[in-house]
C-alpha positions, 0 to 999 in steps of 0.5 A: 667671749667674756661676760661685759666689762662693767668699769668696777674696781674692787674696794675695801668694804669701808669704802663701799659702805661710803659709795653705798651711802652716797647713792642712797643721798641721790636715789630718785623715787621712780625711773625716770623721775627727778631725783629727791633724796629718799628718807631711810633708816637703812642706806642699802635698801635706799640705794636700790632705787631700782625697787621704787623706780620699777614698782617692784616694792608694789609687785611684792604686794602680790608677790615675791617669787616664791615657787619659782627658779632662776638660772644665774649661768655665769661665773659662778654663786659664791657660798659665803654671802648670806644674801644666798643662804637658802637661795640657791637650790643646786648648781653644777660646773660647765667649764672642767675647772669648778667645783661640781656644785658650781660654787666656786667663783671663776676667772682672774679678772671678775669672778665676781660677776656672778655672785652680784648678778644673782644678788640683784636678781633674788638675793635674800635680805638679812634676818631684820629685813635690812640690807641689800635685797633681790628683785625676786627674793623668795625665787630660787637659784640655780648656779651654773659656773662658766669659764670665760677666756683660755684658762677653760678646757670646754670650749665656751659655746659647748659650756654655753649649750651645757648649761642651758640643758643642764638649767632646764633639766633641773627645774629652772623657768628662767634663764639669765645670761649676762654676757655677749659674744660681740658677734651677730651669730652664734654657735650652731650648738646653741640652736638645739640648747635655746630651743629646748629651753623654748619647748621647755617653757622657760624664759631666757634673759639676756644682757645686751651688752655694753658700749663702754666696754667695747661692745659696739652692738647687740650680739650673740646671744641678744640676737636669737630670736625669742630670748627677752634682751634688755637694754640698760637705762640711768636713774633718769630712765635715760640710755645709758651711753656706756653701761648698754648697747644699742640695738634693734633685738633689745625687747627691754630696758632696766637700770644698768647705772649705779647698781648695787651687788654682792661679792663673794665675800658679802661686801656690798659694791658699786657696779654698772652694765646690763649684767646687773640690767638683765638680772632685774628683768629675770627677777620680774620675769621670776614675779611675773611666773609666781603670781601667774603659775599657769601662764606659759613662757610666751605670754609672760615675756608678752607680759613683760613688754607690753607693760613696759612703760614708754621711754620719753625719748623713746621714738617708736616702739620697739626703739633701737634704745629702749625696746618697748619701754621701761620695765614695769614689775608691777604692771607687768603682774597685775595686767590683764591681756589678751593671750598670744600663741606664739614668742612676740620677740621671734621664733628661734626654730623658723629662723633655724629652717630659713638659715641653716639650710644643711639642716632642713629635713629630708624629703619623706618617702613616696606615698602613692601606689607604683604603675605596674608597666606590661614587659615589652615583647621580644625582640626580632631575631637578628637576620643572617649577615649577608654582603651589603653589596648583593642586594637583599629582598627588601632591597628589590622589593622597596627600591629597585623594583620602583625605581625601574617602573618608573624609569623605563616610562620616562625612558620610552617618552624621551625617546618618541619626544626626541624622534618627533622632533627629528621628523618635524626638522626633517620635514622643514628641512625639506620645505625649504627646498622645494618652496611653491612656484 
């Protein structure tokens, strides 16, 4: 279990500077749009083409997330970075090898995912409004460090369900999760930890993963019903062939190409995947929350997908490639739409009762009135034991004595029948004899 495998590799901050001024050369102005070159007097903030692509610069007109926490649940929030000066309101370690406040970045081979997923999703620009910035840059984070792989002590689904519960408790109304299992099914220790974030009103997002990394198809946790999986797009508004994953559980796309993010040590980087994809969707979602503080969780992510604009090469909606649409922050703040009751991506605690039958609740207690039944009499006394060979009074009474009665009658009838028949022999005989003359 390990966050997705973006194709980066780590350069020296002067290349990085060179690929940021590149991108800032090709940058189309809107998803899905030709790309033109987008005249800036700062080459960073002309690389995030994801700003002007998802109309997130318009949504800031109405707001920039302010009164509103993210949970980054990943490697880790670096502290050096000044794009989180500020940002990051707590933070906690789940996986016995961080520290407590859940700063330190952890594991050997990307320790820095964390840091540039939180940037992208509410990293703060510099004091002059330059450089790189976040989709909700006044949200605050929350950093939850994990330990991905065999070098953690915690099992990595107990450090999962950990953090979800830890992030709701300390005032988090949105949860990313940029990472998969390669598995349909998760742990049943998550059912409870996305529950209680559902009960919470708290809005989960998660990556859907990525096929250039070995990630054949959606998995846990993009699979649980009722958390808003986002899928990733090119600057055309195009899947992505490697940096995402296909599948029916995606609710949302966003650019998962070319992305932008912070390391620990504040140099600026290239990267791809729905791990930068998802970020930009929890900072949307983080919009969303902080221009309408009083909608609950189920009619923000109604928000969020019904807004979404159509992909062209979309063929229903939802789409196995794009779910329903592109995201639109800008939309998604300013739209009016009915109210919905319940989750539009699922119910977590129906599927629970359809799936975990060794769950279902117990049969309540008997409520009707007990029939009281009267004793039944005594029993007979047992009669005194005799020989089965003498016959008793009931014997006689019920047996013998009817037997003999209708005995004797037949007797005494077979007999006159059988004496007449002699006589009447007798008689011819005697005919015989003395015939007529």
């Amino acid at each position: 279990m390990t966050p997705p495998k973006t194709p980066h590799r780590r350069a020296p901050r002067l290349r990085a500077v060179v690929a940021v001024l590149m991108l800032a050369l090709v940058a189309p102005l809107a998803i899905g749009a030709t790309p033109t070159p987008t005249p800036s007097a700062d080459p960073v903030r002309a690389a995030e083409y994801w700003i002007d692509g998802a109309h997130i610069d318009t949504a800031w007109k109405t707001t920039r997330g302010a009164g509103v926490t993210i949970a980054i649940i990943d490697t880790g929030i670096a502290k050096g970075p000044a794009q989180f000066d500020g940002a990051v309101a707590d933070g906690t370690d789940v996986s016995g090898i961080g520290t407590d406040d859940g700063r330190t970045p952890l594991g050997p081979l990307d320790s820095d995912h964390g840091s540039r997923v939180a940037s992208l999703a509410a990293g703060r620009p510099n004091v002059d409004g330059t450089g790189m910035i976040g989709v909700a840059p006044e949200a605050k984070l929350l950093s939850v460090s994990l330990g991905f792989g065999t070098t953690a002590p915690v099992p990595f689904a107990q450090q999962v369900a950990e953090g979800m519960k830890w992030a709701v408790d300390h005032g988090a109304k949105v949860i990313n999760l940029s990472f998969t299992t390669n598995t349909l099914e998760w742990d049943r220790s998550w059912d409870d930890a996305f529950l209680y974030a559902f009960q919470h009103d708290v809005v989960v997002v998660v990556a859907a993963g990525n096929r250039g990394s070995g990630t054949a198809m959606v998995g846990a946790p993009a699979t649980i019903p009722g958390v808003l999986a986002v899928g990733g797009v090119d600057q055309h508004g195009v899947a992505s062939r490697a940096a995402s994953t296909q599948g029916i559980s995606i609710a949302v796309s966003a650019p998962s190409e070319s992305l932008l993010g912070v390391d620990a040590n504040g140099a600026i980087e290239t990267w791809n995947g729905t791990s930068g994809a998802a970020p930009i969707v929890a900072g949307v979602v983080a919009l969303v929350r902080a221009a309408h503080p009083d909608m609950d969780a189920n009619n923000v992510i109604n928000q969020i997908i019904q807004t979404a604009r159509p992909a062209v090469q979309a063929t229903g909606r939802p789409d196995p490639l794009y779910g329903y649409g592109l995201i639109d922050a800008a939309a998604a703040v300013s739209a009016s739409l009915p109210p919905v009751d319940q989750n539009p991506l699922g119910d977590l605690s129906a599927w629970i009762r359809l799936h975990r039958r060794a769950q279902a609740p117990q049969a309540s207690a008997p409520t009707s009135t007990p029939v009281a039944i009267p004793p039944l009499p005594p029993a007979d006394a047992p009669a005194k034991a005799t020989s089965p060979l003498i016959p008793s009074a009931d014997s006689l009474l019920y047996g013998t004595l009817p037997l003999v009665a209708l005995t004797v009658p037949g007797i005494l009838i077979a007999l006159g029948v059988t004496a007449a028949a002699r006589r009447i022999r007798s008689a011819r005989a005697s005919a015989r004899q003395n015939p007529d003359d």
